[in-house]
C-alpha positions as CSV (number, residue, x, y, z in Angstrom):
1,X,-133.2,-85.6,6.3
2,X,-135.0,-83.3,4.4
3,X,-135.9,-85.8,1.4
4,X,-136.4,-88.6,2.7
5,X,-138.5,-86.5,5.3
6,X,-136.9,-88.4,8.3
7,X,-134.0,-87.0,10.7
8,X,-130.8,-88.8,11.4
9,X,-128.1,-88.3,13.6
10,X,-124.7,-88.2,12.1
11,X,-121.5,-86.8,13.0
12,X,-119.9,-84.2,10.9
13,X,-115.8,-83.4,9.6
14,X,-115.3,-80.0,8.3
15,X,-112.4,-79.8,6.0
16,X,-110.5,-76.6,4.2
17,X,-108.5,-79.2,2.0
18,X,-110.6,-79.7,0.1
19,X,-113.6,-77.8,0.7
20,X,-116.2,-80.4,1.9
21,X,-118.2,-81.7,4.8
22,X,-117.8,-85.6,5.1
23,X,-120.3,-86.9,7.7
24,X,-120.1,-90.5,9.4
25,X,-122.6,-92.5,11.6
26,X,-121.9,-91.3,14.8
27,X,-122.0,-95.2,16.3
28,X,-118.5,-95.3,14.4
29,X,-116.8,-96.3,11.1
30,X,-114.2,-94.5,9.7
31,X,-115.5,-94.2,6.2
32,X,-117.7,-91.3,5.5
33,X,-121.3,-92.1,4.6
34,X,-120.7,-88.9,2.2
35,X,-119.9,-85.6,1.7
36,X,-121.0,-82.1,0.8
37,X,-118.8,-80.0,-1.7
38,X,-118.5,-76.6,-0.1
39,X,-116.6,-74.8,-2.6
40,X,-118.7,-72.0,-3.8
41,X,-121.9,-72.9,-2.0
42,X,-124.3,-70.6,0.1
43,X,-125.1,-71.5,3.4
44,X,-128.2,-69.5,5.4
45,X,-129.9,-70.0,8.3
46,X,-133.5,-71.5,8.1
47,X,-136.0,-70.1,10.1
48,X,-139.3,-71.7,9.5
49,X,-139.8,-75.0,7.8
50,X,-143.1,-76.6,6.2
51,X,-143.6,-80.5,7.0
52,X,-141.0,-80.2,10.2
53,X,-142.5,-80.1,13.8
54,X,-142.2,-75.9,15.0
55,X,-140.6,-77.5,18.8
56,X,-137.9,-79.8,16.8
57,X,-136.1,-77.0,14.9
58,X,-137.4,-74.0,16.5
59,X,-133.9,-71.4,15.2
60,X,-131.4,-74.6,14.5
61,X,-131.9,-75.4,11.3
62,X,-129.2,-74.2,8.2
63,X,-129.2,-75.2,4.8
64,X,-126.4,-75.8,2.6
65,X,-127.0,-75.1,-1.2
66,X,-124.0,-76.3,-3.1
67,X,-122.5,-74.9,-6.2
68,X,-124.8,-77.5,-8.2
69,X,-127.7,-76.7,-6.7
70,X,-128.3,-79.5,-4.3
71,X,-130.3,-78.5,-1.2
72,X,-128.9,-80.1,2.3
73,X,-131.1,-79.1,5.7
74,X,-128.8,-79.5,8.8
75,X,-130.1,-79.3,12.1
76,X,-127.6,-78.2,14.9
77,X,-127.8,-78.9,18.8
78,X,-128.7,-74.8,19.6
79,X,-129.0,-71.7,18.3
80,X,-125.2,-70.7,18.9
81,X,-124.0,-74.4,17.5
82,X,-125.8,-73.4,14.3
83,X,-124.0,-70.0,14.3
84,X,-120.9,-71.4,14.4
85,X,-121.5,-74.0,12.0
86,X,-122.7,-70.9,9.3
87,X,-119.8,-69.1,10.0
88,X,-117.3,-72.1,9.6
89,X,-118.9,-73.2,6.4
90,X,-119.0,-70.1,5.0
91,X,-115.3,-69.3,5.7
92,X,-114.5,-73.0,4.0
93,X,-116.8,-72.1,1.0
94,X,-114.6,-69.0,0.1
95,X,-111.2,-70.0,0.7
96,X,-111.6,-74.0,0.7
97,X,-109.6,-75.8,-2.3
């Protein structure tokens, strides 16, 4: 969302085997719109963001830099969701194939 400077909603697949994070429109289909590669990225929680609205991502947001230095803003449902989502990515990033 973050270029295109519009939010969407998609649903999102976490995978060890191999590393990435596929995501899908969440009104179905079973082929991914695309994917992240997580193997060796860095993944940190994003506080305060420029052009967003402060009440729309108030301690949600995360960002995924990948190994080629693409930048991917991810908003999560709460501030525990996006917790959980750091940690998971993070553990995929290190050991994923």
């Amino acid at each position: 969302g973050h270029r295109r400077k519009n939010w969407k909603v998609r649903k999102f697949v976490l995978r060890e085997d191999p590393a990435y994070l596929h995501y899908y429109d969440p009104a179905g289909g079973e082929e991914p719109l695309g994917a992240i590669h997580l193997r060796g990225c860095v993944v940190t929680a994003v506080e305060d963001m420029p052009d967003s609205k402060k009440h729309d991502v108030d301690n949600i947001l995360f960002e995924i830099i990948t190994a080629n230095d693409i930048h991917y803003y991810l908003q999560a449902a709460s501030p525990a969701e996006r917790t959980e989502w750091i940690r998971a990515i993070q553990a995929v990033s290190r050991t994923g194939k």
